[in-house]
TIKEDREN-459992 format. One record per residue (C-alpha): residue number from 1; z, x negated, y negated. Coordinates in nm, 4 decimals. Each point is the difference from the previous one (the first is absolute). Example, Ala and Ser with C-alpha at 12.3 -4.5 7.8 and 13.67 -1.06 7.14 Angstrom:
<pts>
nr = 1&pz = 0.7800&px = -1.2300&py = 0.4500
nr = 2&pz = -0.0660&px = -0.1370&py = -0.3440
</pts>
This chain:
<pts>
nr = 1&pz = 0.6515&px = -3.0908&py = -2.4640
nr = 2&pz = -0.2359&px = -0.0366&py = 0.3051
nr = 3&pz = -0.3646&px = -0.1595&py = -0.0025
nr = 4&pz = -0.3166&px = 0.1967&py = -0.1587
nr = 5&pz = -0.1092&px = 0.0708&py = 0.2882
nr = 6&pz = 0.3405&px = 0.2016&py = 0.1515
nr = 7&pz = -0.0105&px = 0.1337&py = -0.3196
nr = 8&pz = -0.3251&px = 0.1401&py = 0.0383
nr = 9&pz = 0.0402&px = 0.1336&py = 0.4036
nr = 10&pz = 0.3225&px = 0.1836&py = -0.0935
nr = 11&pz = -0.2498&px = 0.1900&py = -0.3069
nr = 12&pz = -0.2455&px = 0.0559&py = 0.2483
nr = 13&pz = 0.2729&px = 0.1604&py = 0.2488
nr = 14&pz = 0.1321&px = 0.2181&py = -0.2238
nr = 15&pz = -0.3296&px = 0.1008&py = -0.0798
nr = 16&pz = -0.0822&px = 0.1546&py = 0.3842
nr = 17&pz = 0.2932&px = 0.1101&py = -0.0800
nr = 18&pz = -0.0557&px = 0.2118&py = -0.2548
nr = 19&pz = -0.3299&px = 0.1018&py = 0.2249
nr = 20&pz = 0.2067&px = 0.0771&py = 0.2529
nr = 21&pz = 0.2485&px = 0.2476&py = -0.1609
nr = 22&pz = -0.2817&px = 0.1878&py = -0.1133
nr = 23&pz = -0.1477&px = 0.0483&py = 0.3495
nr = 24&pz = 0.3606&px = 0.1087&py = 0.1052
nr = 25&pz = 0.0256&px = 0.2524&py = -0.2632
nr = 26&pz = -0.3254&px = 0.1636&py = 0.0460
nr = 27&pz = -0.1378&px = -0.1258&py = -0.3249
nr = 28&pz = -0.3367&px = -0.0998&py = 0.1546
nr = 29&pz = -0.2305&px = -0.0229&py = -0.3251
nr = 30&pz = 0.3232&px = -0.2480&py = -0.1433
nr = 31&pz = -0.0069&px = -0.2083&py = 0.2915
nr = 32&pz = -0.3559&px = -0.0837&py = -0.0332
nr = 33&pz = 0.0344&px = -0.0704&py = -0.3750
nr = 34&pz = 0.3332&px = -0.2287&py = 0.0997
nr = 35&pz = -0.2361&px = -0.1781&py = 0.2980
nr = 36&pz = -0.2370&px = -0.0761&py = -0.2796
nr = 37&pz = 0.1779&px = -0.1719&py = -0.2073
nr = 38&pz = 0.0964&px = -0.2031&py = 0.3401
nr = 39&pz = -0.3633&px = -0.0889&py = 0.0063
nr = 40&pz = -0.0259&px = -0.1053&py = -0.3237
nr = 41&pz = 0.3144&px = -0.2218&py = 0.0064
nr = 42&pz = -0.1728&px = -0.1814&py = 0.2820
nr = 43&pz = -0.2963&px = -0.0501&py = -0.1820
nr = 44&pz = 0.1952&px = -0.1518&py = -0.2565
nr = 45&pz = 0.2367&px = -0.2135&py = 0.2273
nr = 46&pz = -0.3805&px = -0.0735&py = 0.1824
nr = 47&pz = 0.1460&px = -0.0113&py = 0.3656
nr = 48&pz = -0.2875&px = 0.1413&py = 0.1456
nr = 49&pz = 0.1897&px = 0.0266&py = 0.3302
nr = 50&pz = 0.2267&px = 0.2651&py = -0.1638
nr = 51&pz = -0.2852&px = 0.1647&py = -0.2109
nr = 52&pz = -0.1781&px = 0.0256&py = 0.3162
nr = 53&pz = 0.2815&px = 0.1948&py = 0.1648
nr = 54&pz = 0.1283&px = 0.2165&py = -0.3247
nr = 55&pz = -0.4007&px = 0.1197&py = 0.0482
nr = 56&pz = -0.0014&px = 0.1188&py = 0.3307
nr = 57&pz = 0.3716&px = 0.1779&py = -0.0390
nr = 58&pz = -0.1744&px = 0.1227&py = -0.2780
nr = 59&pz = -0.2791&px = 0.1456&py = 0.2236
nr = 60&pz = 0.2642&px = 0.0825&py = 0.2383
nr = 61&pz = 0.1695&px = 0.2378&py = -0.2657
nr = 62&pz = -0.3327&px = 0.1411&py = -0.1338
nr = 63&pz = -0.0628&px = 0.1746&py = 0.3353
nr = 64&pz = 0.4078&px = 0.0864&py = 0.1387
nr = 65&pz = 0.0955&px = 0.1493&py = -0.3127
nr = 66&pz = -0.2989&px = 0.1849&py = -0.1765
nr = 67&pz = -0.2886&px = -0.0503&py = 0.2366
nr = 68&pz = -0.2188&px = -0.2246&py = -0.1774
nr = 69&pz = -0.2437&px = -0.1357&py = 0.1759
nr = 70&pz = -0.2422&px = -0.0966&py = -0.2780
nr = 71&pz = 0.2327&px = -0.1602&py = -0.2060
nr = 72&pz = 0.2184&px = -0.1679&py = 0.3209
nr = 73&pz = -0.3529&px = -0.1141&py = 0.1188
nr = 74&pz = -0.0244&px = -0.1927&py = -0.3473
nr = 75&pz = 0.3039&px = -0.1723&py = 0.0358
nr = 76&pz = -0.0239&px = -0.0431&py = 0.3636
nr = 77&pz = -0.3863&px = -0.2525&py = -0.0954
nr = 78&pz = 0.2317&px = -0.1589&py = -0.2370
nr = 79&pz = 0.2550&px = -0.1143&py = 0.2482
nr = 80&pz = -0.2775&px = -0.1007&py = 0.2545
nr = 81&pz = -0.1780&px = -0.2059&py = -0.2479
nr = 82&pz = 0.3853&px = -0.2242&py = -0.0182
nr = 83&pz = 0.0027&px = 0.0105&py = 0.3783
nr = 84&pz = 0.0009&px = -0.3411&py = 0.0387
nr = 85&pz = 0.2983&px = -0.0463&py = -0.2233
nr = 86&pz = 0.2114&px = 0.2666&py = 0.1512
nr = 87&pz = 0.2405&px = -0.0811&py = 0.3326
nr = 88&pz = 0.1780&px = 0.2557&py = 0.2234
nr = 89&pz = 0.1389&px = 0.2508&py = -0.2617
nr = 90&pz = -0.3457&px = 0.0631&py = -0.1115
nr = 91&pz = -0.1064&px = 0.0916&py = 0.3427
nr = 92&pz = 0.3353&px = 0.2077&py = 0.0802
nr = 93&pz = -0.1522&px = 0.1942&py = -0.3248
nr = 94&pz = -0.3606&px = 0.0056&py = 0.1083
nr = 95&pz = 0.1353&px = 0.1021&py = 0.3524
nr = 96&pz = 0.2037&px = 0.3028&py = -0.2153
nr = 97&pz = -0.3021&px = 0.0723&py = -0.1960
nr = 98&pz = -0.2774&px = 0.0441&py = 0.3085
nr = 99&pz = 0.2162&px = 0.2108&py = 0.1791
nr = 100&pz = 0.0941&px = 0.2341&py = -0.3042
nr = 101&pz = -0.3554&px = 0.0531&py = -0.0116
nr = 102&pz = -0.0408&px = 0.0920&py = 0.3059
nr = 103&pz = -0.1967&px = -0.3269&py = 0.1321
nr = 104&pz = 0.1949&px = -0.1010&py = 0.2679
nr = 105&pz = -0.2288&px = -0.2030&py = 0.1768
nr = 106&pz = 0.0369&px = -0.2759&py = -0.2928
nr = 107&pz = 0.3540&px = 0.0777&py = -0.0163
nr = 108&pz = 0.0291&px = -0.1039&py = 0.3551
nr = 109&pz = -0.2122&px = -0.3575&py = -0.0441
nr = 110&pz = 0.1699&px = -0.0603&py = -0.2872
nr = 111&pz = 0.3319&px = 0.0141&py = 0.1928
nr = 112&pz = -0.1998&px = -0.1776&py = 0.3638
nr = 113&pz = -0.1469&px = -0.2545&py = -0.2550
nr = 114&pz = 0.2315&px = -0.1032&py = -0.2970
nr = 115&pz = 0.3528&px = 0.1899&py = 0.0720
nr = 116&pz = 0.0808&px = -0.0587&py = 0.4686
nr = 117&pz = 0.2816&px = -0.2476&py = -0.0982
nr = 118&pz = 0.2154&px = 0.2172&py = -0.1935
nr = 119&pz = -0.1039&px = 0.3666&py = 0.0534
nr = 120&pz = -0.0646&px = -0.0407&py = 0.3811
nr = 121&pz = -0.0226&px = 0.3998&py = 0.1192
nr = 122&pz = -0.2151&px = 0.0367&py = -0.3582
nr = 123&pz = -0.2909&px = 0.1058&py = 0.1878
nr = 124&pz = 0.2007&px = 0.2921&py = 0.1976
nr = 125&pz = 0.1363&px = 0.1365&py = -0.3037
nr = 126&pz = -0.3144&px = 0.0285&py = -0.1926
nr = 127&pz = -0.1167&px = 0.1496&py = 0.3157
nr = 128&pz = 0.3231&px = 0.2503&py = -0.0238
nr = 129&pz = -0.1382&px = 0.0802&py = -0.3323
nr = 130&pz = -0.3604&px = 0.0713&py = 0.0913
nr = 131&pz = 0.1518&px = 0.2562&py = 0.2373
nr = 132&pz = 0.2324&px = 0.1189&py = -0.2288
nr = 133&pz = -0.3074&px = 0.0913&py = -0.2952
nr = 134&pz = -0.2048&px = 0.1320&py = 0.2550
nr = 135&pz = 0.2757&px = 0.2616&py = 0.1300
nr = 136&pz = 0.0496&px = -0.1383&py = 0.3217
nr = 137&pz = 0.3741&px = 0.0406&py = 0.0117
nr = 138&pz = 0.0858&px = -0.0823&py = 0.3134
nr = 139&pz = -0.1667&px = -0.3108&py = 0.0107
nr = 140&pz = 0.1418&px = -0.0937&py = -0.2959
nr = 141&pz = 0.3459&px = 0.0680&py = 0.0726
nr = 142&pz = -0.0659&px = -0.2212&py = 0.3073
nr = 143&pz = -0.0994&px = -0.2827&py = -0.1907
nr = 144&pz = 0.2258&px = -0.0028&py = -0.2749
nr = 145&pz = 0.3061&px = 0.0240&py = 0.2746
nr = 146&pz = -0.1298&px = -0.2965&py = 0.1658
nr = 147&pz = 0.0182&px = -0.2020&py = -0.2964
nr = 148&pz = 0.2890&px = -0.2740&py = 0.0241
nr = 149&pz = 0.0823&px = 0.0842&py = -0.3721
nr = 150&pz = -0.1429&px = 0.2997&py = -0.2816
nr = 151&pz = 0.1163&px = -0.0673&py = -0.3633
nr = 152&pz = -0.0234&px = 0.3548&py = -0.1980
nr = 153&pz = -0.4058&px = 0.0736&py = -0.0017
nr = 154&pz = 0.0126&px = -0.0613&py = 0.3586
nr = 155&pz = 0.3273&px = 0.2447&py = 0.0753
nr = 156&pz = -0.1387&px = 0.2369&py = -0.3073
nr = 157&pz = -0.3093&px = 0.0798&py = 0.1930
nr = 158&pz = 0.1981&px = -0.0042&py = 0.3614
nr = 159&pz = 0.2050&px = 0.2955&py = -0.1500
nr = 160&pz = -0.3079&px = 0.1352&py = -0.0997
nr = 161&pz = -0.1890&px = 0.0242&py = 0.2972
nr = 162&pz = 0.3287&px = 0.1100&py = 0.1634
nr = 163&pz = 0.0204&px = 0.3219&py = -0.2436
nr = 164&pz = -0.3970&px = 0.0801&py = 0.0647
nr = 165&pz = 0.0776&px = 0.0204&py = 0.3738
nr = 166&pz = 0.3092&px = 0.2358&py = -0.0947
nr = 167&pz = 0.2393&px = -0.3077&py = 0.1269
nr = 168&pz = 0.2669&px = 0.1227&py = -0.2339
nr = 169&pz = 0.2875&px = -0.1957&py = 0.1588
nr = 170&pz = -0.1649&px = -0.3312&py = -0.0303
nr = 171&pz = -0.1728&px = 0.0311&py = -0.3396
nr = 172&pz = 0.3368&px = 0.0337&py = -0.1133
nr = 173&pz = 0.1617&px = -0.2445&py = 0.2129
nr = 174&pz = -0.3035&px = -0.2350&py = -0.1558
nr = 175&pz = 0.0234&px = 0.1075&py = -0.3415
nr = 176&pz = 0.4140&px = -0.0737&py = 0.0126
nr = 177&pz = -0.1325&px = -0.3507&py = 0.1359
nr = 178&pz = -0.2220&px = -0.0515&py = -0.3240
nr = 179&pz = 0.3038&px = 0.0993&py = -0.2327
nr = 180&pz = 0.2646&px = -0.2059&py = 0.1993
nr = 181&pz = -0.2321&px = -0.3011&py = 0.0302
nr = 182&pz = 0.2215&px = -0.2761&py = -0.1681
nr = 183&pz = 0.3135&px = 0.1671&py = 0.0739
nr = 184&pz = 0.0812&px = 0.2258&py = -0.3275
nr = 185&pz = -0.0903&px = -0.3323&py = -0.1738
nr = 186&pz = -0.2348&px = -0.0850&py = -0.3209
nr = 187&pz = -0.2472&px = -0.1738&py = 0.2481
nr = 188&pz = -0.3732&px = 0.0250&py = -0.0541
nr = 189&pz = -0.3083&px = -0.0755&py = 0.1674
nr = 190&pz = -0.3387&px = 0.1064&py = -0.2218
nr = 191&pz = -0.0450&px = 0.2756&py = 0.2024
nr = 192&pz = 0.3053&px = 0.2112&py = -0.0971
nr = 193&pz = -0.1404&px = 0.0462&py = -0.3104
nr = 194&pz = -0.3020&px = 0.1908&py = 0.1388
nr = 195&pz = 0.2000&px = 0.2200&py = 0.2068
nr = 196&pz = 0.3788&px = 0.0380&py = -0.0473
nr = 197&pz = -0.0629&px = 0.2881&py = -0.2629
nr = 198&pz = -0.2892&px = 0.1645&py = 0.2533
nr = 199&pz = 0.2610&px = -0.0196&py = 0.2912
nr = 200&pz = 0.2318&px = 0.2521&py = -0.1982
nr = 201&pz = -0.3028&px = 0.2568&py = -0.0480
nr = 202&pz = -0.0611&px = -0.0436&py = 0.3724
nr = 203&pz = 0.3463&px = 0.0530&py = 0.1364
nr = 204&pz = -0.0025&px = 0.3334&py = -0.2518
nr = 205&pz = -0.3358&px = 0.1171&py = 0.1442
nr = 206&pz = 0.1163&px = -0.0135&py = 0.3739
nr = 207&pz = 0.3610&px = 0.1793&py = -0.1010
nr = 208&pz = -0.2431&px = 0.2291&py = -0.1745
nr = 209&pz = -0.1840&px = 0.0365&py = 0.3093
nr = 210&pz = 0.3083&px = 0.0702&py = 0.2513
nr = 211&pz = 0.1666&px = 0.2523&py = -0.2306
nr = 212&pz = 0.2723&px = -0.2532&py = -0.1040
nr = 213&pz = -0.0097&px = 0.1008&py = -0.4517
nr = 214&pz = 0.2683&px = -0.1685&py = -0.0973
nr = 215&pz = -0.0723&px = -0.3048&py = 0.1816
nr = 216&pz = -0.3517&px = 0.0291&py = -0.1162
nr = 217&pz = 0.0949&px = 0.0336&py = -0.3946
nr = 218&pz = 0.2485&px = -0.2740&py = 0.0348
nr = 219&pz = -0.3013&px = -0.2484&py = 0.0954
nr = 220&pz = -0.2533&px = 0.1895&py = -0.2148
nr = 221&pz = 0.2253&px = -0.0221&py = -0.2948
nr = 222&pz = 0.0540&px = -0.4017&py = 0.0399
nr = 223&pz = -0.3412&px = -0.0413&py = 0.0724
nr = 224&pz = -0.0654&px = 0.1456&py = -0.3673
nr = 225&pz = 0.3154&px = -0.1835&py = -0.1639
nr = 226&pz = -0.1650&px = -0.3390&py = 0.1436
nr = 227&pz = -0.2999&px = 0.1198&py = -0.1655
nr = 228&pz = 0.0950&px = 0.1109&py = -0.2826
nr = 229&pz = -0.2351&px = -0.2516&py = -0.2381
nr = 230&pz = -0.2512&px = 0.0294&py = 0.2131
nr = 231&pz = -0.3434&px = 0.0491&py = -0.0351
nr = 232&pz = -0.0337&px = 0.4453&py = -0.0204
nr = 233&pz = -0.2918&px = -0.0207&py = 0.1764
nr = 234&pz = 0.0780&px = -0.1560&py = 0.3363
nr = 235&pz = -0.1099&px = 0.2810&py = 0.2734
nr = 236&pz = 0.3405&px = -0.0529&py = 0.1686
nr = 237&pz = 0.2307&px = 0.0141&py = -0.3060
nr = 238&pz = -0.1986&px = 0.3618&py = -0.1046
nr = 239&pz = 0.0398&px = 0.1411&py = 0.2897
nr = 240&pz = 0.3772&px = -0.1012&py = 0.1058
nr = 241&pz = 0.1204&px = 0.1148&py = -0.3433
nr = 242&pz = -0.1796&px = 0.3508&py = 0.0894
nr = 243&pz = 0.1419&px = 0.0124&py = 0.3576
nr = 244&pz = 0.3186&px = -0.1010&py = -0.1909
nr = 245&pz = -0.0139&px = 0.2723&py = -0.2246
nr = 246&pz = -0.0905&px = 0.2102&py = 0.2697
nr = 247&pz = 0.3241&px = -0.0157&py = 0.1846
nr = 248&pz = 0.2101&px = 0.0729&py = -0.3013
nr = 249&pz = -0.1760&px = 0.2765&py = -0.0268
nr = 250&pz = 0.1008&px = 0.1302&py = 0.3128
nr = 251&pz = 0.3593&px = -0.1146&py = -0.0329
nr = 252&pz = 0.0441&px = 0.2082&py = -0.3071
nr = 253&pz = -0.1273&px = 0.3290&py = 0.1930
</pts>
């Protein structure tokens, strides 16, 4: 039957799971809920090393998904005050967190300070994504190319900065990287949840942009199937349901 404690680590992994499925669906508001009851099944389990880390995911989430900073900022002073507890998943989260928020300078001594071993280019990809939230395109693309590895953030906002300098070609090339990454498998990594579904609406918006309709309902439309649970009010699920809408419009003149 397996020992309490396995017991207990495969509830608590089916529990990011659950978190995780929500993130991938785009049900934001569930997936805080779901990383909620994480934290309080850590509390319970007291393994502050694990409470400290559900918190600053927690934090993490507050500000990627819905953009709040007040309430990521509470869990964030919740996380610090484990600190001590917490070893290097807690700072891969912190890391996450600081950079999400825009504070990249703590992202990078977080990765200088607590991450060199095992994320040693850390400090040039935060540095990618400093350029890449202040519009510098170019020097993002730069840096994210010279990266010996990008897991789907990292390739998500490559295409990105790609399309905003009207590199068509390899925003798509980059975007067919993100949806091939383990080979047509089930793989995952934590960060295709945050942007598998957004790579669709991208891909439609830069067929939209070169004329190509059908190519650019085909991704539209599986961008909205992904999402079809989702949260109404994400900005990028209104709008590619419009543009979506749009284009049948035009294919029924």
């Amino acid at each position: 039957a397996g020992s309490p404690a396995a017991g207990q680590s495969r509830i608590r992994s089916g529990l990011e799971a659950l978190v995780t499925e929500a993130i991938w669906t785009g049900k934001y508001r569930e997936a805080l809920r779901r990383q909620d009851r994480l934290i309080e099944f850590d509390t319970e389990q007291k393994t502050p090393g694990l409470l400290a880390t559900s918190l600053a995911w927690r934090a993490f989430d507050a500000v990627a998904l819905l953009g709040d900073t007040a309430e990521a900022r509470s869990f964030l002073s919740k996380a610090l005050e484990l600190k001590s507890y917490g070893d290097q998943d807690l700072y891969l989260a912190l890391e996450a967190y600081y950079a999400a928020s825009g504070d990249f300078d703590k992202a990078e001594e977080i990765v200088r300070t607590r991450l060199a071993v095992i994320r040693p280019s850390g400090v040039q990809f935060n540095e990618a994504i400093r350029e890449y939230h202040n519009g510098n395109y170019g020097s993002a693309i730069r840096l994210f190319r010279a990266q010996p590895f990008l897991y789907h953030d990292g390739l998500f906002m490559l295409a990105k900065s790609y399309a905003a300098t009207d590199q068509t070609d390899s925003a798509l090339a980059t975007l067919s990287r993100l949806k091939n990454f383990y080979g047509g498998t089930f793989g995952f990594d934590g960060t295709r949840a945050l942007t598998e579904a957004k790579a669709e609406y991208l891909a439609g918006m830069i067929y939209e942009k070169t004329g190509e309709r059908k190519k650019a309902m085909e991704h539209y439309g599986a961008f909205v199937e992904m999402w079809k649970n989702a949260d109404r009010d994400i900005p990028e699920l209104v709008d590619g349901k419009k543009r979506l809408a749009a284009l049948r419009g035009m294919v029924k003149k």
